[in-house]
C-alpha positions as CSV (number, residue, x, y, z in Angstrom):
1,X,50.5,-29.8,39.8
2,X,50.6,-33.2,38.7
3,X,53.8,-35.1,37.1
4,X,54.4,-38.2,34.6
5,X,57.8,-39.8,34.6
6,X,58.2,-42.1,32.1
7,X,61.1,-45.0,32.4
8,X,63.8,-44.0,30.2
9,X,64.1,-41.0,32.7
10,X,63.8,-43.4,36.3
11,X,66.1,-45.5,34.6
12,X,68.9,-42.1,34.0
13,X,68.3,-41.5,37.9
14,X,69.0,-44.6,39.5
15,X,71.5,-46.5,36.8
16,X,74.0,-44.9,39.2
17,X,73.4,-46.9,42.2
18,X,72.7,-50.1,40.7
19,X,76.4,-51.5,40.9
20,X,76.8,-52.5,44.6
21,X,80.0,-54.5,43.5
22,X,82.6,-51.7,43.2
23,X,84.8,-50.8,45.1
24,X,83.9,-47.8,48.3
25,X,80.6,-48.3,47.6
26,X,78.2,-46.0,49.1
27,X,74.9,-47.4,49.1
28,X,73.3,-44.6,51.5
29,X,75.5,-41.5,49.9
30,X,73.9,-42.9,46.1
31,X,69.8,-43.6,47.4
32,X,70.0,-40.0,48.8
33,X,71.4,-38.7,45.6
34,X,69.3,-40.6,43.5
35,X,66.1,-38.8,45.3
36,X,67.6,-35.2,45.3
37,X,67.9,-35.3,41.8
38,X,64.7,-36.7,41.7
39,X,62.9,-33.9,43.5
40,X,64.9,-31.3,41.7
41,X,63.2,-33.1,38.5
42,X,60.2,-32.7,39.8
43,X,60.3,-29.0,41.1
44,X,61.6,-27.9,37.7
45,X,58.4,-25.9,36.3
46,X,60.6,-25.0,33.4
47,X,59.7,-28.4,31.8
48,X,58.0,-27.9,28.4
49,X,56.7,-31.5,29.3
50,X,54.0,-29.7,32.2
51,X,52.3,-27.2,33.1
52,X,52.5,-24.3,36.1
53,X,50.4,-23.7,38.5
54,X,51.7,-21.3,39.8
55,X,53.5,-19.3,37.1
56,X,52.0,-17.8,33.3
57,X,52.3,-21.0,31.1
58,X,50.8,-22.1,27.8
59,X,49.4,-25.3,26.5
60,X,50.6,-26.2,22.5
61,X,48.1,-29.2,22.4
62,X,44.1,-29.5,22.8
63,X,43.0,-29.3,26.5
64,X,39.9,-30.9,27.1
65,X,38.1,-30.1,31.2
66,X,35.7,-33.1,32.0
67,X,34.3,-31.0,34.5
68,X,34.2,-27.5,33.5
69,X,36.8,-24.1,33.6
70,X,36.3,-21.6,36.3
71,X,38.4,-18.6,35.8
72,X,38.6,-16.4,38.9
73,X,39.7,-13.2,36.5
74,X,39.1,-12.2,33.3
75,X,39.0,-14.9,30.3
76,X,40.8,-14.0,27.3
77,X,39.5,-16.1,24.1
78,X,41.8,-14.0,21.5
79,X,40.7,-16.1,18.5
80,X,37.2,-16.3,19.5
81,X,34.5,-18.6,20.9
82,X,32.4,-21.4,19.8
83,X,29.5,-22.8,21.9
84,X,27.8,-26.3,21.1
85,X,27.6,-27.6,17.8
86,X,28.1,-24.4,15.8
87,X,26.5,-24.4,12.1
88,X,26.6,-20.5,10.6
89,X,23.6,-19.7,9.4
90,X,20.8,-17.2,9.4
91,X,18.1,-20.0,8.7
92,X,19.1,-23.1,9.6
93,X,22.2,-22.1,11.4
94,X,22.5,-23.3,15.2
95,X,24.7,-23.3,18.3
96,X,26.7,-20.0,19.1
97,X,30.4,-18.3,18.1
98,X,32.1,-14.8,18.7
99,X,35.0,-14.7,16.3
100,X,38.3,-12.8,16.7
101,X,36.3,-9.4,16.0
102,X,33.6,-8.9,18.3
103,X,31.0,-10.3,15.8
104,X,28.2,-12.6,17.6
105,X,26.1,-15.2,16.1
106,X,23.8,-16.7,18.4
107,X,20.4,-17.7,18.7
108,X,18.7,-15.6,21.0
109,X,19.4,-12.3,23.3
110,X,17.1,-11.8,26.7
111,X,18.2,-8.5,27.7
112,X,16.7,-7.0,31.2
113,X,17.6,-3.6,31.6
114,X,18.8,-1.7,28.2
115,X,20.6,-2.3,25.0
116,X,22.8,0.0,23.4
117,X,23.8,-0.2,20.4
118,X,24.9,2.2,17.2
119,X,23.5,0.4,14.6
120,X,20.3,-2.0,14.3
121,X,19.7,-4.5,11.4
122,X,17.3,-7.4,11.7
123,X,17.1,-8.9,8.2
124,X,17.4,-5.6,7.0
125,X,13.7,-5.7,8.6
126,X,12.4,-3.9,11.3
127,X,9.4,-5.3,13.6
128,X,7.2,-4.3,16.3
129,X,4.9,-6.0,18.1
130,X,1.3,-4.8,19.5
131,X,1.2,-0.8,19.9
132,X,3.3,1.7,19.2
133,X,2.3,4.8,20.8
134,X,4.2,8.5,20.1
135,X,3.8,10.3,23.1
136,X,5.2,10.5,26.2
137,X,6.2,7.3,27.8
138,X,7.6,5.7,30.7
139,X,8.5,2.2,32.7
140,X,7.6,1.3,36.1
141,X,9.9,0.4,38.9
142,X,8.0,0.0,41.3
143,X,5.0,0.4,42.3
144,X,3.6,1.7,46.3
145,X,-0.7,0.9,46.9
146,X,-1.6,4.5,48.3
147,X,-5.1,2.6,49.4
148,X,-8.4,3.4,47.2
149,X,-7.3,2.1,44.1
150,X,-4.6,5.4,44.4
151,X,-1.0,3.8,43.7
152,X,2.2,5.7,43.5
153,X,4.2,5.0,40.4
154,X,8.3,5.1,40.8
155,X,9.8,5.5,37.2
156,X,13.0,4.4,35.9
157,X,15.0,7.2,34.2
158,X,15.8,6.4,30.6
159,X,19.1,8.5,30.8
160,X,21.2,10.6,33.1
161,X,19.2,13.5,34.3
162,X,16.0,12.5,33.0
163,X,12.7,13.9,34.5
164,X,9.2,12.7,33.4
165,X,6.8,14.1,31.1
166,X,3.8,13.0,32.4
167,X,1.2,16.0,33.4
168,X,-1.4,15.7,36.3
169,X,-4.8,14.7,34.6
170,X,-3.1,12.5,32.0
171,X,-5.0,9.2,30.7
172,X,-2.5,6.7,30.9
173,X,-2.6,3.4,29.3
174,X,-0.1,0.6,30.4
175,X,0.3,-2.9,28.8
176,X,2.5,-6.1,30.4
177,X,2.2,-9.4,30.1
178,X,3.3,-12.3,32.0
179,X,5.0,-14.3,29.2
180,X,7.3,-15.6,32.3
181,X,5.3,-16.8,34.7
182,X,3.4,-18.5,31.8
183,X,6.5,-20.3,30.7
184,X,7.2,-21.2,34.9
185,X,3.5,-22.6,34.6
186,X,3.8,-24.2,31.1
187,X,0.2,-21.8,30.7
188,X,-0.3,-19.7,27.6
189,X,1.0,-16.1,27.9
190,X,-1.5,-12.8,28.4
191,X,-1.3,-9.1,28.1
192,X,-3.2,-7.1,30.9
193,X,-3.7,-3.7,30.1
194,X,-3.9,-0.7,32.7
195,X,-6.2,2.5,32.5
196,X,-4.9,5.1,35.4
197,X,-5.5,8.9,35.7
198,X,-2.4,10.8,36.9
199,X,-3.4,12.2,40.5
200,X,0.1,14.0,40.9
201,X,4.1,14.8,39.6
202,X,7.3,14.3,41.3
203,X,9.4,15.6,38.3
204,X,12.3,15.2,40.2
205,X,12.5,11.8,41.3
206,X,10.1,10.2,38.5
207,X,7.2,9.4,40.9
208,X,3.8,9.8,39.9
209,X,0.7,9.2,41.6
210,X,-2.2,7.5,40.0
211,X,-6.5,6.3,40.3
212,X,-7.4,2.8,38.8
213,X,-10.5,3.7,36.5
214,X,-13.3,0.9,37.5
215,X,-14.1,-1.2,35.1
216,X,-17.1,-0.3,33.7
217,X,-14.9,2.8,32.2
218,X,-12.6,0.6,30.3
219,X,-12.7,-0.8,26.6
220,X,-12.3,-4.2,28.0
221,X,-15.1,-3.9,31.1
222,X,-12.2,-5.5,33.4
223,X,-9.0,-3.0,34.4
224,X,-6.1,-4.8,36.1
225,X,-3.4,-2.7,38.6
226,X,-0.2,-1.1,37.2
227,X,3.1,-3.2,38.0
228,X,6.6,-3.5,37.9
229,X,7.6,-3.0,34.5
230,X,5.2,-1.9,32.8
231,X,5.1,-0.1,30.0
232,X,2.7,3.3,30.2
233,X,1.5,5.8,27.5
234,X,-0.1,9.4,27.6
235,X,-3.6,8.3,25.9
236,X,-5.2,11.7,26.7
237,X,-5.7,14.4,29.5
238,X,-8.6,15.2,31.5
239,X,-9.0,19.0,31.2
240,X,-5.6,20.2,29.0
241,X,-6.6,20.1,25.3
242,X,-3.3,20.3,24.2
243,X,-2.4,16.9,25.9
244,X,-5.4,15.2,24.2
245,X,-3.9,14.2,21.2
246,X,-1.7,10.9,20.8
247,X,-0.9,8.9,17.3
248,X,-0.2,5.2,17.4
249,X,0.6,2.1,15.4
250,X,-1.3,-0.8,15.9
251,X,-0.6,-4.5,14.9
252,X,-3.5,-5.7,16.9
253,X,-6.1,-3.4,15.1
254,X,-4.6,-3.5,11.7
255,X,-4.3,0.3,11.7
256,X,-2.5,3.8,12.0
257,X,-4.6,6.1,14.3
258,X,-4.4,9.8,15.4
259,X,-6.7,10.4,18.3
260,X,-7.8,14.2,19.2
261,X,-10.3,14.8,22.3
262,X,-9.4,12.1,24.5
263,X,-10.4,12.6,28.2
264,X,-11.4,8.8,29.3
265,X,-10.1,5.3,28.3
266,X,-13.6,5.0,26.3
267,X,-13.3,6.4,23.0
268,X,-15.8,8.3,21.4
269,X,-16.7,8.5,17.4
270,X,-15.2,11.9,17.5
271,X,-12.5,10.6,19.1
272,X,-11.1,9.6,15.8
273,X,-9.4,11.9,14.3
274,X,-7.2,10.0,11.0
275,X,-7.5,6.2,10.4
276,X,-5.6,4.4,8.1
277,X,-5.9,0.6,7.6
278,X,-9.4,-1.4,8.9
279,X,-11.7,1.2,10.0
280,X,-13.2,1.0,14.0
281,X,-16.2,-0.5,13.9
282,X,-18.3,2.9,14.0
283,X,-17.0,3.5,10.4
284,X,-18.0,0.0,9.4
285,X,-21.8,0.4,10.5
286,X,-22.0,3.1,8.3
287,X,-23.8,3.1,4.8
288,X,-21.1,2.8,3.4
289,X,-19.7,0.6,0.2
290,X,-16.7,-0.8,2.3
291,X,-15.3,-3.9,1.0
292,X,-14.2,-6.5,3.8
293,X,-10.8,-7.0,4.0
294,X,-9.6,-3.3,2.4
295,X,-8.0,-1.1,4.0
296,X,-9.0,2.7,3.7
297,X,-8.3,6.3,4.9
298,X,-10.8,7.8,7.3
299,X,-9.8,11.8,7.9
300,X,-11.8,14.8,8.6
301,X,-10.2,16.0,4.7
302,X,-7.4,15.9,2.6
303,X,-6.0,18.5,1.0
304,X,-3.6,16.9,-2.2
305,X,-2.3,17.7,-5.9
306,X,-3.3,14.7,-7.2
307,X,-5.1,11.3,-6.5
308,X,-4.6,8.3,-8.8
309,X,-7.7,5.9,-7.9
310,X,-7.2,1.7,-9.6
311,X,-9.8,-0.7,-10.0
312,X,-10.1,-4.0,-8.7
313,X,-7.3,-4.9,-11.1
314,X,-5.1,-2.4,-10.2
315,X,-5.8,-0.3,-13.2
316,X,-5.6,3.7,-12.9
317,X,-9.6,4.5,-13.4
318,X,-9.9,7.2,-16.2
319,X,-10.4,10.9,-15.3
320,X,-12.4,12.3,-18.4
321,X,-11.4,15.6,-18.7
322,X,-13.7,18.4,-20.5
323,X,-11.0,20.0,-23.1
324,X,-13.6,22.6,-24.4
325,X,-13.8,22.9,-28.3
326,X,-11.5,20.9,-30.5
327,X,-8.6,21.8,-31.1
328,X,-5.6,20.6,-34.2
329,X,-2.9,21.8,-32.1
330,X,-3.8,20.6,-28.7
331,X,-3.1,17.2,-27.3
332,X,-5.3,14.7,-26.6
333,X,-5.6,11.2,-24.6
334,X,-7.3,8.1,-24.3
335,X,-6.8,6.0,-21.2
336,X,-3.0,8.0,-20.9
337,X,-1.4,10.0,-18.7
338,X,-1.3,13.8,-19.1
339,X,2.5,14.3,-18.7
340,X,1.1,18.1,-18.1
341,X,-1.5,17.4,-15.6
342,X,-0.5,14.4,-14.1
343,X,-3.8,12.8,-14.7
344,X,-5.2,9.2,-16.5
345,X,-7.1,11.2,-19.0
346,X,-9.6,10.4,-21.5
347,X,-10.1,13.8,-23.0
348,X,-13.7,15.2,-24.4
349,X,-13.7,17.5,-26.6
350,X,-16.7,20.1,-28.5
351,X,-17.4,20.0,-32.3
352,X,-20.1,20.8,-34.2
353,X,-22.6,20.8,-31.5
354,X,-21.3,17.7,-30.2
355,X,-19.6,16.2,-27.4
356,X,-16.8,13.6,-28.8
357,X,-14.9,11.4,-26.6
358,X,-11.0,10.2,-27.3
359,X,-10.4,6.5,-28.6
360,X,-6.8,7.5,-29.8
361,X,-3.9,9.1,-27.8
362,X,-1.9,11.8,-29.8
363,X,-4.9,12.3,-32.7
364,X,-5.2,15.1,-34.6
365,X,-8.0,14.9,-36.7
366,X,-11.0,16.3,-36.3
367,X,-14.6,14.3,-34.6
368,X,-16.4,12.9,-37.4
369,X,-18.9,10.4,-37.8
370,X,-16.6,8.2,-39.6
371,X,-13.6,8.6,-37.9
372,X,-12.9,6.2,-35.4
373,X,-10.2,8.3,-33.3
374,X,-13.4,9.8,-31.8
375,X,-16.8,8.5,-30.3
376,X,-19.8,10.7,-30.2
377,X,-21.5,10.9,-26.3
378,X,-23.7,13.9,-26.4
379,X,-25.5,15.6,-29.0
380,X,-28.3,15.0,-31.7
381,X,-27.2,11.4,-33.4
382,X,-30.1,11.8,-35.8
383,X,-28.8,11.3,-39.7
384,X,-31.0,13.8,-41.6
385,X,-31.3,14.8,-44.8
386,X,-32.3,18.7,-46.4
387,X,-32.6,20.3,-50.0
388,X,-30.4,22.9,-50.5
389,X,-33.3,25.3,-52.4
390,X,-36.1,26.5,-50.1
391,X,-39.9,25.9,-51.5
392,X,-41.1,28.0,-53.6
393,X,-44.2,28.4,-56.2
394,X,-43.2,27.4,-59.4
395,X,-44.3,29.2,-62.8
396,X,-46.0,26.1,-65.0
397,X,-44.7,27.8,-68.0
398,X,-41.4,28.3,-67.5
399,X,-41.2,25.5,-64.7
400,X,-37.2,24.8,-64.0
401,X,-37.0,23.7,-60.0
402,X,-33.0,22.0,-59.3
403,X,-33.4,20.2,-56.1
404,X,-29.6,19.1,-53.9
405,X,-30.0,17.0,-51.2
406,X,-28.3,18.1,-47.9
407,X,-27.3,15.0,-45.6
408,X,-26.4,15.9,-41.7
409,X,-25.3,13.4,-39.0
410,X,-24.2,14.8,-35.7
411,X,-24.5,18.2,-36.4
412,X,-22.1,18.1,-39.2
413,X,-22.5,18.1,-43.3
414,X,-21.8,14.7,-45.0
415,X,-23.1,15.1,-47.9
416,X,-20.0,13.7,-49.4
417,X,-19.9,10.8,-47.6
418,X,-23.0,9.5,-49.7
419,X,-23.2,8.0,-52.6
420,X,-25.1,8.9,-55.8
421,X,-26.5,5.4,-56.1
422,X,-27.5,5.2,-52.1
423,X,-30.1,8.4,-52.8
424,X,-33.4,7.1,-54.2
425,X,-36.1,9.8,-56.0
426,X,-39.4,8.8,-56.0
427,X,-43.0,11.0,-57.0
428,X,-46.7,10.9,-55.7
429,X,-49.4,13.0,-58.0
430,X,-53.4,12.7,-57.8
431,X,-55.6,13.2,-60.3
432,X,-57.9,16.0,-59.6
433,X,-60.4,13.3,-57.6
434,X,-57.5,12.9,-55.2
435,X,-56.3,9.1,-56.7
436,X,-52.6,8.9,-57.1
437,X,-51.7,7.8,-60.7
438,X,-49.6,5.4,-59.4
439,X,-48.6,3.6,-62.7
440,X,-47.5,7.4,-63.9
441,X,-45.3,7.7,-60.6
442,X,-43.8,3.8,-60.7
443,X,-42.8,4.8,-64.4
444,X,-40.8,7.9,-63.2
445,X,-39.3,6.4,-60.3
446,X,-37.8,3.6,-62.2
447,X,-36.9,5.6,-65.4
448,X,-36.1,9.1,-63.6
449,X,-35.3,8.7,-59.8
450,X,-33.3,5.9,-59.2
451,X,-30.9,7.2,-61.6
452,X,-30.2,11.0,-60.6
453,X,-28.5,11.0,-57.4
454,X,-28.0,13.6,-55.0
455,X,-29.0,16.4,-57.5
456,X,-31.9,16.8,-59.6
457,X,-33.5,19.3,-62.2
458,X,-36.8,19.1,-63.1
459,X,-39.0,20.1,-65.7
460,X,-42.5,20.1,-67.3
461,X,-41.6,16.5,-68.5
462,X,-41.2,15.4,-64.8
463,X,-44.7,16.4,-64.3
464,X,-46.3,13.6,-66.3
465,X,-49.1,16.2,-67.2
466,X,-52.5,14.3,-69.1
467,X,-55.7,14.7,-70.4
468,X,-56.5,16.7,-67.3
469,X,-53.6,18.9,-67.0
470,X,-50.9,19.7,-64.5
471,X,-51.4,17.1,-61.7
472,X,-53.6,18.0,-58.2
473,X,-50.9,17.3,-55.9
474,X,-47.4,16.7,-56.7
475,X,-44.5,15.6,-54.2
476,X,-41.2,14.9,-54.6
477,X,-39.3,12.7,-52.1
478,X,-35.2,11.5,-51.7
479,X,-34.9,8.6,-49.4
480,X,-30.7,8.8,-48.5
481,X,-29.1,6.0,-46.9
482,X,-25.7,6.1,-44.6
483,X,-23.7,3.0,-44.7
484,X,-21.5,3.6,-41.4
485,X,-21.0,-0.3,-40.7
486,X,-23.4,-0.8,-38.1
487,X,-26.3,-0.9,-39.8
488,X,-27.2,1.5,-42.2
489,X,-29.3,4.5,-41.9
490,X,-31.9,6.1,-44.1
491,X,-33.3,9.7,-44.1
492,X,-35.9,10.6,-45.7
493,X,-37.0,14.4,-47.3
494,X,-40.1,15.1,-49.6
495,X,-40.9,18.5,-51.0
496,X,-44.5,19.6,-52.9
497,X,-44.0,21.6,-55.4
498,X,-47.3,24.3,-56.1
499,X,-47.6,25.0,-60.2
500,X,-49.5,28.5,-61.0
């Protein structure tokens, strides 16, 4: 315990024996009195000016230990603790605190054994590194060499009571790394990865006994001995089928993978059951149009309601769905979902002969040629032309013969669509030496034809008949043309007419 007097309180002690001039003066009697008080001064610990060493005390000021605080029994910081120069912060926080409540801030935890905790949030982000295998799973101990590559295997137990899973025939694969010695070394850290067969079980005590596969029978053509905590996963079994299975996540391989028919560290093609992610190389030799650097699904089959496939631009691609004959009451799509169906339709539809595609969602109007809510993809796309009257043989005397041109395009009648002055009549006759009068036929074309339109009647007077009476030959023709905006179309129909 250490003590500072200052003077003012020297000065109170010994102001008594200062006056050696009065009268019965004790000199002796007043030193040893001076001191006793003194020492009783010093031996009070009830001083708020000091601390006890002895006996509970507390500090009101800031107590600063040059050379550290060793507390033989347990610390209380009831306010908390702060360690170098704390800055809160997820990012660019630093140095260490643990407030009043238990919470911790600190920059990094190395725990050795377990951690137990209720809840735990990274970020809101949860991470693992290299593989994650779901199967059974265990941590060396330690480890015995049985001689012969044969090791025995003593496994910690994760919990009270716990007994190992591991069968007799099991492929085991088990990964460490030496991340410390590397950092003792100042080398770069490395993961060595262990391929053992389980020889025998000690369920009890959590000992296994294992074979080192030789190298050649490893992925890696090198296989390193188990040791003390490592990490080991059922890969497969040598003879159970029902052990055989195992699914893991992989960070290294860029993939989700459930292996079936495993009985060796070696896979084989089979051995793949589901892949999801980059495909093993096996898939990627394949004729196949894979795409470097997409990841697909590789699985003996699927069995879904619906798949929704995008193109390169993340588009849905269009499902064209055969709706049967056209209907006015049914609903149709272009490039849209089906609410109904759940598909990206484009929907196809029957009319007239025809197949008709979709170009606007919700349309009820029937495929036409002209009608721009549909597109024609299957069918004749001829534009024809017809008369109405079938050939006959005509009476000279009483010749009357109405013609009525029939136009067609895409199996439907559009007659209507055409216009009078887009229907062109023209004539050919010969003289009975088989010479077309051609001046006689001009005359009626311009005069006659280009002026009736989609209907004509005609008589004697259209026969032109001369010196040498009703004409050898006589034919009739109607040359119709569609103007549909893309370039128009012309049809053409003749009929010969036989005079008796």
């Amino acid at each position: 315990m250490a003590y500072k007097l200052d003077k003012s309180a020297l000065q109170s002690l010994f102001e008594g024996i200062r006056d050696e001039r009065r009268l019965q003066a004790n000199t002796a009697n007043r030193i040893g009195n001076a001191f006793l008080s003194l020492l009783h001064f010093c031996a009070d610990e009830t001083s708020d000016a000091f601390l006890s060493r002895k006996h509970d005390d507390a500090a009101e000021g800031m107590i600063t230990f040059m050379r550290g605080l060793i507390s033989e029994q347990m610390a209380q910081l009831k306010a908390g603790a702060q360690f170098g120069d704390f800055v809160s912060g997820l990012y660019n926080g630093k140095g260490a605190q643990v407030d009043a409540n238990g919470n911790a801030e600190v920059e990094s935890i190395t725990v050795r054994t377990y951690m137990r905790v209720m809840e735990l949030i990274v970020n809101r982000l949860s991470a693992q590194e290299g593989d994650t295998f779901f199967t059974e799973s265990d941590t060396i101990e330690s480890v015995d060499s049985l001689g012969d590559n044969c090791y025995g295997l003593h496994l910690r137990s994760k919990y009270s009571g716990y007994f190992t899973a591991q069968h007799v025939g099991n492929v085991i694969k088990g990964v460490v790394n030496n991340i410390a010695s590397a950092a003792n070394s100042g080398t770069s850290a490395n993961y060595y990865t262990s391929w053992m067969r389980v020889n025998s079980v000690n369920a009890v005590k959590n000992y296994i006994e294992v074979t080192l596969y030789p190298d050649a029978e490893v992925p890696a053509g090198k296989n390193f001995p188990p040791c003390e905590l490592m990490n080991i996963a059922r890969y497969g079994n040598q003879t159970d089928e029902s052990l055989q299975s195992c699914f893991y996540i992989s960070s290294s391989e860029g993939r989700i993978v459930k292996l079936t028919g495993v009985t060796k560290p070696i896979l084989e093609n089979y051995n793949y059951g589901m892949v999801f992610g980059d495909m093993p190389e096996f898939v990627k030799s394949l004729d196949l149009p894979i795409v470097k650097g997409r990841d697909y699904l590789y699985a003996a089959g699927i069995i879904t309601q619906d798949i929704i496939q995008i193109d390169y631009q993340g588009k849905p691609v269009v499902d064209y769905v055969d709706r049967g004959p056209w209907s006015e009451t049914a609903d149709y799509f272009c490039s849209a979902l089906n609410p109904e169906t759940g598909k990206y339709e484009t929907s196809d539809v029957w009319y007239t002969g025809c197949k008709w595609r979709c170009q606007k969602t919700g349309t009820h109007t029937a495929p036409r040629w002209n009608n721009t809510d549909w597109a024609m993809i299957e069918g004749n796309p001829a534009f024809t032309i017809d008369f109405l009257e079938d050939e006959t043989i005509y009476d000279f005397n009483n010749f009357r013969a109405p013609l009525t041109v029939v136009a067609s395009l895409y199996g439907q009648d559009i007659t209507s669509d055409i216009l009078d002055s887009d229907v062109a009549w023209t004539r050919y006759t010969e003289n009975r030496a088989g010479e077309q009068r051609v001046t006689s036929d001009n005359i009626w074309s311009l005069e006659v034809g280009s002026k009736a339109g989609k209907a004509i009647v005609l008589t004697q007077s259209d026969l032109s008949v001369d010196s040498e009476g009703v004409p050898a030959k006589i034919k009739f023709t109607a040359t119709v043309t569609l103007r549909d905006g893309l370039g128009d179309e012309v049809a053409q129909d003749s009929i010969t007419l036989e005079c008796v």
